[in-house]
C-alpha positions, 0 to 999 in steps of 0.5 A, a space after each residue: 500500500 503506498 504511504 502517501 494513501 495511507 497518510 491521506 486517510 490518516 490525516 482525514 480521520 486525525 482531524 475529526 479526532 481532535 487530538 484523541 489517541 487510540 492504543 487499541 484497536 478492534 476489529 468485529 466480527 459479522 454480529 459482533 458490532 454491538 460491542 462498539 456501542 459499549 464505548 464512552 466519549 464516542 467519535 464516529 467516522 464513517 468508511 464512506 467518508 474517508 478518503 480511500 477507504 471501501 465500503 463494507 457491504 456486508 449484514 452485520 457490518 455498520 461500515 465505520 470506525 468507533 473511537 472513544 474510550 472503554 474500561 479505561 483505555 483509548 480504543 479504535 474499533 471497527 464496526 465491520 470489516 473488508 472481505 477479499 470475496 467483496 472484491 477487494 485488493 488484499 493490500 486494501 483491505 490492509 489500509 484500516 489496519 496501517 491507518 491505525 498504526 500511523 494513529 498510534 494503535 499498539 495492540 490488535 484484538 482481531 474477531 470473527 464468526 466462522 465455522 467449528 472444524 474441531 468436532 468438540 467445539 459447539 455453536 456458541 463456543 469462543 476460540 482463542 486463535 492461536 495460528 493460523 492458514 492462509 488458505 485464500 491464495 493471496 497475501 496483503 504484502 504482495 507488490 511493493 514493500 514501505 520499509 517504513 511500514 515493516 520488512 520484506 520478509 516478515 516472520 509469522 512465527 508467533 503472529 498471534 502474541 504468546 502472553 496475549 493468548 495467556 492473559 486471554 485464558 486467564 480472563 475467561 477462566 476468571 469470568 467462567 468462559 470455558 476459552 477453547 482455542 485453535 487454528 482458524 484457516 481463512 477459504 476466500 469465500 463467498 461459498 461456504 466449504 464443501 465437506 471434503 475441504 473441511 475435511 482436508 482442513 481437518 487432516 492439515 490441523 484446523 480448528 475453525 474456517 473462515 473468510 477474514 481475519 488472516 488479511 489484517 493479521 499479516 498486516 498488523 503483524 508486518 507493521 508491529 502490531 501485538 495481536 490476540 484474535 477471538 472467533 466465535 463458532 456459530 456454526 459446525 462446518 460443512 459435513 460435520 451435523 448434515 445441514 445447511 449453512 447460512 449467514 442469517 445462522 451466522 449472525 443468530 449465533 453470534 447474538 446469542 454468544 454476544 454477552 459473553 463475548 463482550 464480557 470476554 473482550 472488555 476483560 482483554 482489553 482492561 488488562 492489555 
């Protein structure tokens, strides 16, 4: 992604932030924007607004970003995401994450709904990522490289911050979560997977797929960011319970695990 774009959306959403400066940044989930409205002090700036950015066109997905503050912390959060299957350019859907880096983010808590692969999981079950497979065929660090952004060559080898993933455990097991936690492996999508490739992701050491997530991962990892990810299971995944699938089950899930994913995330988020 070229600087000069990225510093342009920047310095658009600095202006309407008057000086606020966020430490934390938070990317919902489909069904999971709910979470910004929890914040304090809110400043709102919508996608469409910004110079650069794309829309998100997905249910569930509000299209803006939230600032304010929430259990005592200056936070950034995004109330919806950017989809490869949407369209979009990998490096695109990167930009949200290096504009919160030039806006001073630190810390990335990155969700998602996806689909179980690990048959002991349930729907409703939260899962601390632990790593993940980039299965999309594409990378948002493909084309040129800003070495003021991060390396050529970033390593991913614990992209998913190891005392991150303590601390989660540790707040889910004081709030009574019972935290699984796993390999989330993004398809690109829009079609949910066959029985066959869940059953290949199965064998190569899934827990959970999805079609987000890994993009803003790698992104956030390149440029420095520590990174905890929470996916919520709403569903098991094709051929695991003989059923169909769909999105309205996706954000019915989601709903009904919401009060414990936001108690799980606030608990985070007080103790980054």
């Amino acid at each position: 992604m070229d600087l000069k774009v990225i510093k342009e959306s920047v310095e658009f959403i600095k202006e309407k932030l008057n000086g606020f400066e966020p430490e934390i940044g938070a990317i919902l989930g489909s069904g999971l924007g709910d979470m910004a409205d929890r914040i304090e002090n809110k400043i709102i700036v919508k996608y469409s607004d910004i110079p650069n950015m794309p829309v998100s066109t997905v249910q569930g997905h509000a299209g803006q970003f939230v600032c304010g503050t929430l259990e005592g912390k200056n936070v950034i959060m995004m109330q919806g995401r950017f989809h490869f299957y949407e369209g979009h350019n990998m490096s695109l859907i990167a930009l949200p994450i290096h504009i919160m880096k030039y806006l001073g983010v630190k810390s990335l808590l990155v969700t998602n709904a996806c689909g179980g692969v690990n048959t002991s999981f349930v729907p409703g079950d939260l899962m601390m990522i632990t790593d993940h497979i980039n299965f999309s065929g594409a990378n948002p660090l493909i084309g040129h490289n800003e070495e003021e952004i991060g390396p050529r060559f970033p390593d991913m080898s614990t992209a998913y911050d190891t005392e991150y993933l303590k601390l989660a455990k540790k707040v889910g097991e004081e709030l009574n979560i019972d935290l699984k936690e796993g390999v989330y492996m993004m398809f690109s999508g829009p079609t949910y997977e066959t029985p066959a490739e869940i059953r290949m992701a199965r064998i190569i050491g899934a827990d959970a797929v999805g079609m987000s997530t890994v993009p803003e991962v790698i992104a956030a990892n390149h440029c420095g960011m520590r990174i905890i990810g929470i996916s919520c299971i709403t569903n098991m995944a094709a051929g695991i319970l003989d059923q169909p699938l769909n999105h309205e089950e996706v954000i019915e899930t989601s709903t009904m695990a919401k009060a414990k994913f936001v108690s799980l995330v606030k608990g985070i988020i007080r103790n980054l």
